[in-house]
LOVOFI-411914 format. One line per 8 residues: for each residue z, x, y of C-alpha. Coordinates in pm, whole numbers, plus 50000, padded with zeros to 5 digits. Each point is the difference from the previous one (the first is absolute). Example, Ala and Ser with C-alpha at 12.3 -4.5 7.8 and 13.67 -1.06 7.14 Angstrom:
! LOVOFI-411914
50780 51230 49550 | 49934 50137 50344
//
This chain:
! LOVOFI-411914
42512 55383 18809 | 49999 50318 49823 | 49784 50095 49684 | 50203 50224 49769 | 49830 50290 49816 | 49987 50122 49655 | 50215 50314 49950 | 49802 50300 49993
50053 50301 49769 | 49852 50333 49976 | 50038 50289 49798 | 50102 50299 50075 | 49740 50327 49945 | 50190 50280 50060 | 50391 50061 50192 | 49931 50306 50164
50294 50075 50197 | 50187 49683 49897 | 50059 50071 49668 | 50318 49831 50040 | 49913 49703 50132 | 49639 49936 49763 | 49875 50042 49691 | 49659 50042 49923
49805 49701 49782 | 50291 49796 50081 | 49939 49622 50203 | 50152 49998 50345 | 50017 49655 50135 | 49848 49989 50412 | 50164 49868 50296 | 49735 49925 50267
50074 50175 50305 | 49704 49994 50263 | 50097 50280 50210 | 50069 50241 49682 | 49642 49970 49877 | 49857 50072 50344 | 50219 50326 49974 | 49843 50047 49608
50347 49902 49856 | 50074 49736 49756 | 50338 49821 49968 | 50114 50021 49611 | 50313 49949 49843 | 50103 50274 49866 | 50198 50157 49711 | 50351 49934 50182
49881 49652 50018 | 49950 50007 50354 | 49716 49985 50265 | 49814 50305 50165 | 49711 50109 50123 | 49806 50262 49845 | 49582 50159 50036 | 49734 49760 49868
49828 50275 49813 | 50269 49974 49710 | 49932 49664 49888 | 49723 49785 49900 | 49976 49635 50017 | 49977 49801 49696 | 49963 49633 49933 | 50216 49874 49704
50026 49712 49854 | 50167 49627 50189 | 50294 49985 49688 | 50065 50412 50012 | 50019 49955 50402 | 50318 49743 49964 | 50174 50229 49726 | 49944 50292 50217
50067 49887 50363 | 50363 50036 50162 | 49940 49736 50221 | 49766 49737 49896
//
């Protein structure tokens, strides 16, 4: 039996070189990927509403509420 997780979000600090893809302030929900966070990467969806990996250093984790979590989260 599997547990599922709540969706993790994180906002973004600064887009430096993906200015394109981020903006900064902005909530960027978190995909867990193991072997991207051993590499300092996080898995976000992005601005094109896809999934890639970009450097820890321009997020920061926050916790948010359980009832923001479910409006926010693409797949719940």
């Amino acid at each position: 039996m599997t547990t599922k997780t709540s969706p993790q979000f994180v906002v973004c600090l600064k887009n430096n070189g993906y200015e394109a893809s981020l903006e900064p302030r902005k909530i960027y929900q978190v995909l867990s990927d193991k072997e991207a966070e051993s590499h300092k990467m996080i898995r976000v969806i992005d601005e094109s509403g896809e999934d890639y990996l970009f450097p820890v250093s321009l997020f920061s984790p926050i916790s948010l509420p359980q009832t923001l979590v479910k409006e926010l989260a693409l797949s719940a």
